[in-house]
DSSP file (Angstrom, degrees, kcal/mol; ACC not computed):
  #  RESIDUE AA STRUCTURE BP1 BP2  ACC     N-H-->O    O-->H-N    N-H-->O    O-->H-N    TCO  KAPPA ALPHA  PHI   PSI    X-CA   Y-CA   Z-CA
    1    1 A X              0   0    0      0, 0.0    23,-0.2     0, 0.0    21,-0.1   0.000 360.0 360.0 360.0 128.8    0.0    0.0    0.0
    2    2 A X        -     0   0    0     21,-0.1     2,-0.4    19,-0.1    21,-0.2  -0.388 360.0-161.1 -53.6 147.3    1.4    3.6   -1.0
    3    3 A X  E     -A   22   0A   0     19,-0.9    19,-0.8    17,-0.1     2,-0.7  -0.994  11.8-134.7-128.8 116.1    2.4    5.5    1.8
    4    4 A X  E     -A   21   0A   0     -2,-0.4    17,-0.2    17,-0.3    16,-0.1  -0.236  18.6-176.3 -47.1  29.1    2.9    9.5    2.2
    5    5 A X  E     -A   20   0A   0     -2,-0.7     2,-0.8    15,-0.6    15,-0.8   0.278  10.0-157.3 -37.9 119.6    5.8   10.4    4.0
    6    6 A X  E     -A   19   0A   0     13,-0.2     2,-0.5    96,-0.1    13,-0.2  -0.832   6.0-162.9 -98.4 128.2    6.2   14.6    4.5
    7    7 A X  E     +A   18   0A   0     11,-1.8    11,-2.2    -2,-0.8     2,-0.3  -1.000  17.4 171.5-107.4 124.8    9.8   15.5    5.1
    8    8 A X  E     -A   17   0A   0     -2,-0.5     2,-0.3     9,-0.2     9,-0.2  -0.986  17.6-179.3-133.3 147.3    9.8   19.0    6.6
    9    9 A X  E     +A   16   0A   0      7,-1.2     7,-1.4    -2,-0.3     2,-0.4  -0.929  14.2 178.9-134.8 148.0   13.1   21.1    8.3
   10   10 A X  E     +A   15   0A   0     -2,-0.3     5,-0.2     5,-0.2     2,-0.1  -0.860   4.1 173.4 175.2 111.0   11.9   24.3    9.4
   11   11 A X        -     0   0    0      3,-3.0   107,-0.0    -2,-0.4    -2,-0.0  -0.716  66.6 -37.8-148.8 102.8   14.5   26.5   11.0
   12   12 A X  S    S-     0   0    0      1,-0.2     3,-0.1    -2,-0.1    -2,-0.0   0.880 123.1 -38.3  40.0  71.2   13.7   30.0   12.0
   13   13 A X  S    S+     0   0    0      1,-0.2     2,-0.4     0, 0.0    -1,-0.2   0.645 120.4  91.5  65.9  47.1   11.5   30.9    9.1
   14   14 A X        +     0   0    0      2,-0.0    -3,-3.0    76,-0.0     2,-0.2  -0.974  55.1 177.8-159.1 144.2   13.4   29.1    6.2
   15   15 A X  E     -A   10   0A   0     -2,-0.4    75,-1.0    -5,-0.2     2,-0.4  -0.851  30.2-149.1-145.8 159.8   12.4   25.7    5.5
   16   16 A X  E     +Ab   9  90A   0     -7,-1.4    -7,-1.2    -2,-0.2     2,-0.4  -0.980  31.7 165.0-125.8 137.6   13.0   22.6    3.1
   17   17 A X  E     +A    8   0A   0     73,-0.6     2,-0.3    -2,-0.4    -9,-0.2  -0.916   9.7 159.4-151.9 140.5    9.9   20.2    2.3
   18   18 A X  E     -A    7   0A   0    -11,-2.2   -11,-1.8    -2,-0.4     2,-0.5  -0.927  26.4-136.2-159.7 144.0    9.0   17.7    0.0
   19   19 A X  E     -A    6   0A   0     66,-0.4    66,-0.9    -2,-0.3     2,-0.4  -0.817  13.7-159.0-105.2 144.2    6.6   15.1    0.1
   20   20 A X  E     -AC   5  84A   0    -15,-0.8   -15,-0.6    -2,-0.5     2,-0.3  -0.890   7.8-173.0-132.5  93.1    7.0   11.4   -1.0
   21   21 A X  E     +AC   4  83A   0     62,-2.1    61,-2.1    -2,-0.4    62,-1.3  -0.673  32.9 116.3-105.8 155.5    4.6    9.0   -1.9
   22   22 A X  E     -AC   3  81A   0    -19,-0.8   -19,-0.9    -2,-0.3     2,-0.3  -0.910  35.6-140.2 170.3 162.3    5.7    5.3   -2.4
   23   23 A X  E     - C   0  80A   0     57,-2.1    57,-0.7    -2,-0.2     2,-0.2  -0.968  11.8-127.9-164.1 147.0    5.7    1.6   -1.6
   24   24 A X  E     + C   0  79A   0     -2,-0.3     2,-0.4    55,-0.2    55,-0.2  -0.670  22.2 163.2-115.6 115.5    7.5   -1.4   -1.2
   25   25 A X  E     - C   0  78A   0     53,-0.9    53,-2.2    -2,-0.2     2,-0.1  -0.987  27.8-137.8-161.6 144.6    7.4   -5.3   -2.5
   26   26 A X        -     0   0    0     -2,-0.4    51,-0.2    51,-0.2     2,-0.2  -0.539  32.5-169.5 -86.6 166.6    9.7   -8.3   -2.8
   27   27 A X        -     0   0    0      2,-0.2    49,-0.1    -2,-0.1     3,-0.1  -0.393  33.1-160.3-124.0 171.0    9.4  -10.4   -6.2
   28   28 A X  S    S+     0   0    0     -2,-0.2     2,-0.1    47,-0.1    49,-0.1   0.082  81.7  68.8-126.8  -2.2   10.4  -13.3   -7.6
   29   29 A X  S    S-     0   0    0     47,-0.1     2,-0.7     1,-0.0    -2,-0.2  -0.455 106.8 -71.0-112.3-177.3    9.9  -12.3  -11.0
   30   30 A X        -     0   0    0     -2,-0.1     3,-0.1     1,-0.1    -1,-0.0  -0.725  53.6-100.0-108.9 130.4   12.1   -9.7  -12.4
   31   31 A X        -     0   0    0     -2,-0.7     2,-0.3     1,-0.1    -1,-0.1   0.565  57.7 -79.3 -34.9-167.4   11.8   -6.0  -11.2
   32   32 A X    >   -     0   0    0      1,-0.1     3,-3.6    -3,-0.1    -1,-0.1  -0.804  48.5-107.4-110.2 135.5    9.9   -3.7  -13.6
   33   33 A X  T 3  S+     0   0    0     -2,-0.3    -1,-0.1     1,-0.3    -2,-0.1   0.685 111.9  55.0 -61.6 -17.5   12.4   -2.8  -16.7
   34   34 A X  T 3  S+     0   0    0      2,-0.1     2,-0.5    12,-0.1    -1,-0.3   0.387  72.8 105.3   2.7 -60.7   12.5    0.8  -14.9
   35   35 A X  S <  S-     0   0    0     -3,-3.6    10,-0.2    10,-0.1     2,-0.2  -0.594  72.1-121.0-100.9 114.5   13.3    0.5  -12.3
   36   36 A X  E     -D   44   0A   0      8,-1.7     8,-3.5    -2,-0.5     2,-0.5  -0.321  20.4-124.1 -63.6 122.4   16.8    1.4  -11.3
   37   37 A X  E     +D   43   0A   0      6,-0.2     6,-0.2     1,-0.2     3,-0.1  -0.632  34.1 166.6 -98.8 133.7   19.4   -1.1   -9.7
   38   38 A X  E     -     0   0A   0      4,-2.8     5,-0.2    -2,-0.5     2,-0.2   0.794  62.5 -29.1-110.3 -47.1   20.7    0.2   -6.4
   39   39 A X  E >  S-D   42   0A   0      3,-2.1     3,-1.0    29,-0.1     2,-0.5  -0.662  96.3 -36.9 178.1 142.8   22.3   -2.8   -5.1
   40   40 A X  T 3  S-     0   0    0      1,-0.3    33,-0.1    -2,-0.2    29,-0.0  -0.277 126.7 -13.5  78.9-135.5   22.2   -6.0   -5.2
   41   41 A X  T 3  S+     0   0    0     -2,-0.5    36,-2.5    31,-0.3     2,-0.6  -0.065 114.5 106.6-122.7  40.0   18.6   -7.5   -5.4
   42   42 A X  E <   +De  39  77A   0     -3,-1.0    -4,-2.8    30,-0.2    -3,-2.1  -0.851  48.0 177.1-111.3 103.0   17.2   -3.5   -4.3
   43   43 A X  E     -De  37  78A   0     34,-3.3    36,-2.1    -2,-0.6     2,-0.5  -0.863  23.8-146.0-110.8 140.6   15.6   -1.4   -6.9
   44   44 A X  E     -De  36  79A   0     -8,-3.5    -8,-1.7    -2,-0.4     2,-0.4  -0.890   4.8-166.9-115.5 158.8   14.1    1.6   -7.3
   45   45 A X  E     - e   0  80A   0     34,-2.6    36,-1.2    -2,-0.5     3,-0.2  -0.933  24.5-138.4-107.4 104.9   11.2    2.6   -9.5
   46   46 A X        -     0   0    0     -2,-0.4     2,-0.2   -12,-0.3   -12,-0.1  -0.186  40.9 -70.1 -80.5 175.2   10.7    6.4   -9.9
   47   47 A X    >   -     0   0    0      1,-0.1     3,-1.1     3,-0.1     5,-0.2  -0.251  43.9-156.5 -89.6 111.5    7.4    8.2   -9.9
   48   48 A X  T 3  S+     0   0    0     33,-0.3    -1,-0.1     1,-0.2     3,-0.1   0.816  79.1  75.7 -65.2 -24.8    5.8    7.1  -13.3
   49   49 A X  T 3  S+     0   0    0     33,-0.5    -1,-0.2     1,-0.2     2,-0.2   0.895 109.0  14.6 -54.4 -32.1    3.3   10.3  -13.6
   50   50 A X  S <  S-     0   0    0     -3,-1.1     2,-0.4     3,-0.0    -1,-0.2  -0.958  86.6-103.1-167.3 138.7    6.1   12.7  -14.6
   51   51 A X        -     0   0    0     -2,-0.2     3,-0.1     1,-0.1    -3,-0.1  -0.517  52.4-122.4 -88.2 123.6    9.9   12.3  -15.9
   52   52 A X        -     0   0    0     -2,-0.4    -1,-0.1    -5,-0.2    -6,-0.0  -0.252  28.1-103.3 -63.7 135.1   11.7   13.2  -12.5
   53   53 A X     >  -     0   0    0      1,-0.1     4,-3.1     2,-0.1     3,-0.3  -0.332  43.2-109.9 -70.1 151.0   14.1   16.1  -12.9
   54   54 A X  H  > S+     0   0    0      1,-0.2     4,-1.2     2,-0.2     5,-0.3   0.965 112.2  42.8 -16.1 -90.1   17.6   14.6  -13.1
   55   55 A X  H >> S+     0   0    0      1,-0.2     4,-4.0     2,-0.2     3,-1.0   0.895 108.1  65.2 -45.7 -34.2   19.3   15.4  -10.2
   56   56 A X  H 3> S+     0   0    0     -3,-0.3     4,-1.7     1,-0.3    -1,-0.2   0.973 104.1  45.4 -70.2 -43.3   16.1   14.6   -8.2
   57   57 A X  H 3X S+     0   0    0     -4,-3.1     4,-1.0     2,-0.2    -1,-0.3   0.529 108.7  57.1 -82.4  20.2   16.3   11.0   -9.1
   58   58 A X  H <X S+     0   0    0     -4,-1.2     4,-3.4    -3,-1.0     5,-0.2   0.815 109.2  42.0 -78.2 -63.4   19.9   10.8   -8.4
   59   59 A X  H  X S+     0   0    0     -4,-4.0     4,-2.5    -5,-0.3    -2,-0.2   0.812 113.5  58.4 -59.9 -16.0   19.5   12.0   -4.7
   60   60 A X  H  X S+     0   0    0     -4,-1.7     4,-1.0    -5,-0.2     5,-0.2   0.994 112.2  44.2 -60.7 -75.5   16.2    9.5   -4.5
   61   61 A X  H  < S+     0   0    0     -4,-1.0     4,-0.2     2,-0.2    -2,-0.2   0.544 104.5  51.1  74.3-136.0   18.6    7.1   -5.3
   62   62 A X  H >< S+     0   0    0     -4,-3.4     3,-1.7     1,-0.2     4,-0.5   0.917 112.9  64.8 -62.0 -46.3   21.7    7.9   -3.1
   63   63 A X  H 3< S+     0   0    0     -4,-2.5     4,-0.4     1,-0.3    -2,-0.2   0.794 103.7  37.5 -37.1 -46.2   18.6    7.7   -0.5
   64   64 A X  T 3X S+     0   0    0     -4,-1.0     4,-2.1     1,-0.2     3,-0.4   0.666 103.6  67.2 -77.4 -17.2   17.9    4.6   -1.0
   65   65 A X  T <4 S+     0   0    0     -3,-1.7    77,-0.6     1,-0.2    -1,-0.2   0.178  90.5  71.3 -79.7   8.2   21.7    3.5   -1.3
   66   66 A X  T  4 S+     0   0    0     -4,-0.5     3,-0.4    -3,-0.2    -1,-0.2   0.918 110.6  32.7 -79.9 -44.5   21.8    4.6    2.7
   67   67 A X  T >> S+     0   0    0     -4,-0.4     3,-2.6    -3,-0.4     4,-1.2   0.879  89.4 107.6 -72.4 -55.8   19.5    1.2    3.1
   68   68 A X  H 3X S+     0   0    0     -4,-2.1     4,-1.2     1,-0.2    -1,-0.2   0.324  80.8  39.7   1.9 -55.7   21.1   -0.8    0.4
   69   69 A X  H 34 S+     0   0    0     -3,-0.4     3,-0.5    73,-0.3    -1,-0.2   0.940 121.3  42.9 -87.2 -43.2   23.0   -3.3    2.6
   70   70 A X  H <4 S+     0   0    0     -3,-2.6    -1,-0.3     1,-0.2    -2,-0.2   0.801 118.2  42.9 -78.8 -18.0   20.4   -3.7    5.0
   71   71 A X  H  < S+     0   0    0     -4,-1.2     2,-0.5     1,-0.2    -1,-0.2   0.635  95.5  80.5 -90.5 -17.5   17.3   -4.0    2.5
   72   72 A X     <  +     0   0    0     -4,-1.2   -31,-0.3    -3,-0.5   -30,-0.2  -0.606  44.6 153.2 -96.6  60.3   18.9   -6.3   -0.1
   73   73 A X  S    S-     0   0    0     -2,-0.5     2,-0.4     2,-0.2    -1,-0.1   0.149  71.9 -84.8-106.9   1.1   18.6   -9.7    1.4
   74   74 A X  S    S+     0   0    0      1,-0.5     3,-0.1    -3,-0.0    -1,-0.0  -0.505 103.9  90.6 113.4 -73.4   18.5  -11.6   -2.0
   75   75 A X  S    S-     0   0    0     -2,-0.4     2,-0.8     1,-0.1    -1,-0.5  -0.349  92.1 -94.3 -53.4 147.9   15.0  -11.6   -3.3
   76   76 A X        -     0   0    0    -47,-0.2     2,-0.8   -49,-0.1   -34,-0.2  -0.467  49.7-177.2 -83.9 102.0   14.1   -8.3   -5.7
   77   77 A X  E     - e   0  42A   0    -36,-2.5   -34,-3.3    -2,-0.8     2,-0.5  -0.758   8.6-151.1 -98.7 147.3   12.7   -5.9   -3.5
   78   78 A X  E     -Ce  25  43A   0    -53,-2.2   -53,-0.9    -2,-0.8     2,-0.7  -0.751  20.8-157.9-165.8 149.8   11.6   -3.0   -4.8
   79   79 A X  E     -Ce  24  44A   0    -36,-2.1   -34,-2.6    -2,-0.5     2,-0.8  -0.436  23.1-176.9 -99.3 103.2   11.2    0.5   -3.8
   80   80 A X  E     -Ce  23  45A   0     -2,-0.7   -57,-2.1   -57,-0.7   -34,-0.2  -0.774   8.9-163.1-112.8 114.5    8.6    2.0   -6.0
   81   81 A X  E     -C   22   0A   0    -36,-1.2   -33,-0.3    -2,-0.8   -59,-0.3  -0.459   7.8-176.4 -93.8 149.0    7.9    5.5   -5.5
   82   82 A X  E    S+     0   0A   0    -61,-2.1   -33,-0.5     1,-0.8     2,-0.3   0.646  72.2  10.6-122.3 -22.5    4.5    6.9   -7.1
   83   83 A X  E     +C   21   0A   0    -62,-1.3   -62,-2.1   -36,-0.1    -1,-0.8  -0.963  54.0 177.8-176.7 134.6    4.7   10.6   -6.4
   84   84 A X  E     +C   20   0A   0     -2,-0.3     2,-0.3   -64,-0.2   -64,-0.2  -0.787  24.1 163.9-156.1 143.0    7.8   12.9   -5.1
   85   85 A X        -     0   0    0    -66,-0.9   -66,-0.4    -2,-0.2     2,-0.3  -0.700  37.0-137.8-160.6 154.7    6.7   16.9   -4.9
   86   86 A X        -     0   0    0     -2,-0.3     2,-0.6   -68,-0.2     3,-0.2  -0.922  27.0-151.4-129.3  98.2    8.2   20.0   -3.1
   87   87 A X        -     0   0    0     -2,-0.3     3,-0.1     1,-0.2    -2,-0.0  -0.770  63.4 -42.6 -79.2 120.0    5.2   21.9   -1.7
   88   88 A X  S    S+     0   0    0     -2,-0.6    -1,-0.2     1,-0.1     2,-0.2   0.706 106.7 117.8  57.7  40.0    5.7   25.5   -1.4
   89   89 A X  S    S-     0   0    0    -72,-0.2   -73,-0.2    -3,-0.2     2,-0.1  -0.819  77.9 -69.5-131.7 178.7    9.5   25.3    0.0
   90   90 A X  B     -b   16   0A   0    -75,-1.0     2,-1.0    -2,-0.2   -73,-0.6  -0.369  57.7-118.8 -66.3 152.1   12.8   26.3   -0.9
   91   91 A X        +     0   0    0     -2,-0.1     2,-0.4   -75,-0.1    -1,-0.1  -0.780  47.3 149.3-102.8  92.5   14.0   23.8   -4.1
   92   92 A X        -     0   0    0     -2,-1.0    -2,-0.0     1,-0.0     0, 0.0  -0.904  42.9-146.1-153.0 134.6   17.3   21.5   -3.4
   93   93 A X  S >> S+     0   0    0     -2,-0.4     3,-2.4     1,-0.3     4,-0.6   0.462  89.7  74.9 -46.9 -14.1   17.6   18.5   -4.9
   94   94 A X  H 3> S+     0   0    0      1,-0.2     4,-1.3     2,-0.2    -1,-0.3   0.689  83.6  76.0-105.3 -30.3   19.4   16.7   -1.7
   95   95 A X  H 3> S+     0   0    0      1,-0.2     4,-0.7     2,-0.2    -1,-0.2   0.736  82.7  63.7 -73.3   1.7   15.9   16.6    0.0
   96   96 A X  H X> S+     0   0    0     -3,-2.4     4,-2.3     2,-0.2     3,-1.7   0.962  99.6  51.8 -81.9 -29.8   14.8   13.7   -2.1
   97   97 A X  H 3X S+     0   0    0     -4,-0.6     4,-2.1     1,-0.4    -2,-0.2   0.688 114.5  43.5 -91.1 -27.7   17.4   11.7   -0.6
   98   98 A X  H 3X S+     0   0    0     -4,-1.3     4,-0.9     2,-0.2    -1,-0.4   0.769 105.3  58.6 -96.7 -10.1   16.2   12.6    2.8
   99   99 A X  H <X S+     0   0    0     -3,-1.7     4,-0.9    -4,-0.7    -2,-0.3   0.489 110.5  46.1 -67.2 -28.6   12.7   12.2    2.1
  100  100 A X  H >X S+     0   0    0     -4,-2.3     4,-2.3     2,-0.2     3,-1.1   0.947 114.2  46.4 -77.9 -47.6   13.5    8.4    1.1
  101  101 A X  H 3X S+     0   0    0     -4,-2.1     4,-3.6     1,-0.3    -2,-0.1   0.866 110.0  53.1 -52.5 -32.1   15.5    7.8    4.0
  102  102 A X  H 3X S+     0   0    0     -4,-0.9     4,-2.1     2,-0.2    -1,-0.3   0.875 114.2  42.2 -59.3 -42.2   12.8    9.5    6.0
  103  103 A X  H XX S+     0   0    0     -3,-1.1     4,-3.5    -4,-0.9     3,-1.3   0.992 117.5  49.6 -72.5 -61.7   10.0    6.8    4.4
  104  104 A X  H 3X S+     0   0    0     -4,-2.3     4,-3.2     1,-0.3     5,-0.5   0.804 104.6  51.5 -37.5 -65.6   12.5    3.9    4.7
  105  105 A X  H 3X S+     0   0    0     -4,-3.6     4,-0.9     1,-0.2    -1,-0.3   0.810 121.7  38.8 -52.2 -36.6   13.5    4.5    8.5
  106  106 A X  H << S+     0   0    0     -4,-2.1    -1,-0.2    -3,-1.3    -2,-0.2   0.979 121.0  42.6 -71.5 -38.5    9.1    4.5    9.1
  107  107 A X  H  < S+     0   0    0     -4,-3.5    -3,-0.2     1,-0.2    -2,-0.2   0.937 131.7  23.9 -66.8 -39.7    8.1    1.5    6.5
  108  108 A X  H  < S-     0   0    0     -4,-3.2    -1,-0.2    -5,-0.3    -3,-0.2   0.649 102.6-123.7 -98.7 -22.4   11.3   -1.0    7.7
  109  109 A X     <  +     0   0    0     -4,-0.9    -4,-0.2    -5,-0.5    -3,-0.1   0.615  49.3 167.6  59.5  30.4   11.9    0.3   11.1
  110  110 A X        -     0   0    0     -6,-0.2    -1,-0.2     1,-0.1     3,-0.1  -0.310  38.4-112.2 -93.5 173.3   15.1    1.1   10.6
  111  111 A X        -     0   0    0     35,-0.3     2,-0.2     1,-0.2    -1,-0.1  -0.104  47.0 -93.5 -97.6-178.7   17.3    3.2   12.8
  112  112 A X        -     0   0    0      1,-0.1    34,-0.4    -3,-0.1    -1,-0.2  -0.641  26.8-142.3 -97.9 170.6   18.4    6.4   11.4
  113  113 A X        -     0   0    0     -2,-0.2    18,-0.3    32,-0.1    -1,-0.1  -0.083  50.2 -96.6-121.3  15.9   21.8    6.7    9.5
  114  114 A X  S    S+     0   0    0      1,-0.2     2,-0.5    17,-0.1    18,-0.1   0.925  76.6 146.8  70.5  41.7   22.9    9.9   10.5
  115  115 A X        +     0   0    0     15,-0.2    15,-0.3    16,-0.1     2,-0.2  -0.872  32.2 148.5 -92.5 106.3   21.2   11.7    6.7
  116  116 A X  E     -F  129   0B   0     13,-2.3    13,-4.2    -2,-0.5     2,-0.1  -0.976  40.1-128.4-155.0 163.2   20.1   15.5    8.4
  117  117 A X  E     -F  128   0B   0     -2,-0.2     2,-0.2    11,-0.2    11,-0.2  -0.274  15.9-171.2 -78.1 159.9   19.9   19.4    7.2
  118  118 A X  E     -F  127   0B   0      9,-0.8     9,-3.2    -2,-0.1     2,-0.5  -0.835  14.6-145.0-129.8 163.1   21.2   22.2    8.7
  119  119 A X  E     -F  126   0B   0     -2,-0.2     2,-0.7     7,-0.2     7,-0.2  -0.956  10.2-151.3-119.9 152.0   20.5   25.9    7.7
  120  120 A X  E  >> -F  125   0B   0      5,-3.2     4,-3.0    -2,-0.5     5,-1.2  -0.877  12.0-158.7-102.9 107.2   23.7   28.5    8.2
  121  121 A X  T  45S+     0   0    0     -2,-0.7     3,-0.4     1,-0.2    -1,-0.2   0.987  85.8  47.9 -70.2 -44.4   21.9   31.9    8.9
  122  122 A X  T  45S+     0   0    0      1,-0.3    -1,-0.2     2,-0.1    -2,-0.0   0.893 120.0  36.6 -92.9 -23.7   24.8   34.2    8.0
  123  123 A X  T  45S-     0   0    0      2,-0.1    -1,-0.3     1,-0.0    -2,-0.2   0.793  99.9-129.3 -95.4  -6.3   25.6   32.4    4.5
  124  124 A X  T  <5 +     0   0    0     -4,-3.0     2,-0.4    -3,-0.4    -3,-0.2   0.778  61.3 131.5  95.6  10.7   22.3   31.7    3.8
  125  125 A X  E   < -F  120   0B   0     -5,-1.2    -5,-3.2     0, 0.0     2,-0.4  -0.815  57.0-130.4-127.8 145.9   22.9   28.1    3.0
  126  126 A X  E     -F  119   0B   0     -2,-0.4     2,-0.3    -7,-0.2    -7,-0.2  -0.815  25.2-147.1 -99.6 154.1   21.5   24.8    3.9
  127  127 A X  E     -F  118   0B   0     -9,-3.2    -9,-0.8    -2,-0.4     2,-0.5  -0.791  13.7-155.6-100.7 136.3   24.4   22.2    5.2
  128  128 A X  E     -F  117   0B   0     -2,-0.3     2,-0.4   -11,-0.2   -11,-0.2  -0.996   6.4-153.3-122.0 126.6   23.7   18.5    4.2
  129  129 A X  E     -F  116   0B   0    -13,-4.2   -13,-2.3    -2,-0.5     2,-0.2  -0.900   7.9-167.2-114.7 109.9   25.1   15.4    6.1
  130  130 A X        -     0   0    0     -2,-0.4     4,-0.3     4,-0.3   -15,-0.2  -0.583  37.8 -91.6 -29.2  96.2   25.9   12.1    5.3
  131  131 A X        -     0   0    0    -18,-0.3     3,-0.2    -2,-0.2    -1,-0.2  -0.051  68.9 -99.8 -37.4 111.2   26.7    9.0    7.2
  132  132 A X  S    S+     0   0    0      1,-0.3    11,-0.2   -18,-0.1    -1,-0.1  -0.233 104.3  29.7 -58.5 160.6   30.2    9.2    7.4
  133  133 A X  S    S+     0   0    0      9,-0.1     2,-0.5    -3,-0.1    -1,-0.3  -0.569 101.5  97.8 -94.2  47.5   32.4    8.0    6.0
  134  134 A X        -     0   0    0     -4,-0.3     2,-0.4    -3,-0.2    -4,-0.3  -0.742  51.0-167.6-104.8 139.0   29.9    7.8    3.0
  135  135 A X    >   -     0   0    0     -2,-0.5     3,-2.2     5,-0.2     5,-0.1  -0.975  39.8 -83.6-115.2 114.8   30.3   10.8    0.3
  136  136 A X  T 3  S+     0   0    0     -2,-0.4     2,-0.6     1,-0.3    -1,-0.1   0.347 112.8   2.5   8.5 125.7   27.2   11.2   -2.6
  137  137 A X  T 3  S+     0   0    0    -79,-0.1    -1,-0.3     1,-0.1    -3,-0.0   0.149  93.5 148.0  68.1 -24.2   27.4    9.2   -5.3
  138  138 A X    <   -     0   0    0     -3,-2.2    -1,-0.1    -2,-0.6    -4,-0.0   0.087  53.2-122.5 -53.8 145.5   30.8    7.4   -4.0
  139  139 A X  S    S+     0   0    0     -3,-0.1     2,-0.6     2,-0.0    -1,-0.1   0.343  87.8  90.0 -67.3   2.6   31.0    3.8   -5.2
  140  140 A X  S    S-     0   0    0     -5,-0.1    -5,-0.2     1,-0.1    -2,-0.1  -0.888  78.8-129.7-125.1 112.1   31.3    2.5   -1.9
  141  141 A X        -     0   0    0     -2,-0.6     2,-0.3     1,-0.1    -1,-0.1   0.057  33.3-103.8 -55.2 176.3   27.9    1.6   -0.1
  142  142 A X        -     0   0    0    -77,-0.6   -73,-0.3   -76,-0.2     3,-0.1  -0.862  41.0-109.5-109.2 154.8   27.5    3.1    3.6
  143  143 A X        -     0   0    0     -2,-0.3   -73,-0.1     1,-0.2   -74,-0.1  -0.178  54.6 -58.2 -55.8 163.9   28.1    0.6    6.4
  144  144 A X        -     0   0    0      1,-0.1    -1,-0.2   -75,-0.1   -77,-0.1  -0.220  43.4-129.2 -21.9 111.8   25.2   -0.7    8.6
  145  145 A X        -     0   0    0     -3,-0.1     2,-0.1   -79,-0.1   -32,-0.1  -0.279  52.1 -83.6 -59.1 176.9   23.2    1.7   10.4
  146  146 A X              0   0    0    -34,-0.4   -35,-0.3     1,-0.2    -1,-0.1  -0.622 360.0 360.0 -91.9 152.8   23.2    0.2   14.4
  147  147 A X              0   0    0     -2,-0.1    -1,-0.2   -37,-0.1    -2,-0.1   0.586 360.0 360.0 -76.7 360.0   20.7   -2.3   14.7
């Protein structure tokens, strides 16, 4: 069943949001020819309604490559996202990747991986962080979050 996750960061009137609609099912047959291989037997399927701006299904993605090790158990799961939006917030690309993690950590129960915003008032800039020692895009999966 699709599920809604809202990712919101909201720090003293400057904000990030995007919403994320999507749901999850092992196979035995083989993923939908779409659907992007993330590792392993984990794919994602991006939001069929409208061709997802680049960059946005890259950081969807690296989101899901937080999970990879711990979601990929041998049978084809896959993570099929229906609907990804940014209501009425500031526009970066790096909030899909926390809006998957955010869905993952509720649908699997998994702990969080250290993925979070900050905003820097005197440059104006949001800060994004990464489970070390994992860098965007990097070939190298991120270790286990702790169980």
């Amino acid at each position: 069943m699709y599920e809604t996750f809202r990712y919101r960061y909201l720090h003293a009137g400057v904000g990030l949001a995007a919403n994320l609609c999507a749901d999850a099912y092992q196979t035995d047959e083989p993923p939908p020819p779409s659907a992007l291989l993330i590792h392993r037997s984990l794919y994602l399927r991006l939001p069929a309604d409208r061709a997802p701006y680049w960059l946005e299904a890259a950081w969807l993605a690296f989101g899901a490559s937080l999970h990879a090790k711990q979601l990929a158990d041998g049978r084809a799961l896959v993570l099929d996202v229906e609907a990804f939006t940014y209501p009425g917030a500031d526009y970066r690309a790096e909030v899909a990747a926390l809006a998957l993690d955010g869905w993952i950590h509720r649908r699997f129960g998994l702990a969080p991986c250290g993925a979070s915003v900050t905003y820097d008032r005197p440059s104006h800039r949001f800060a994004f962080t990464w489970p070390s020692p994992v860098a965007p895009f990097a070939d190298e999966f991120p270790p286990p979050g702790p169980a």
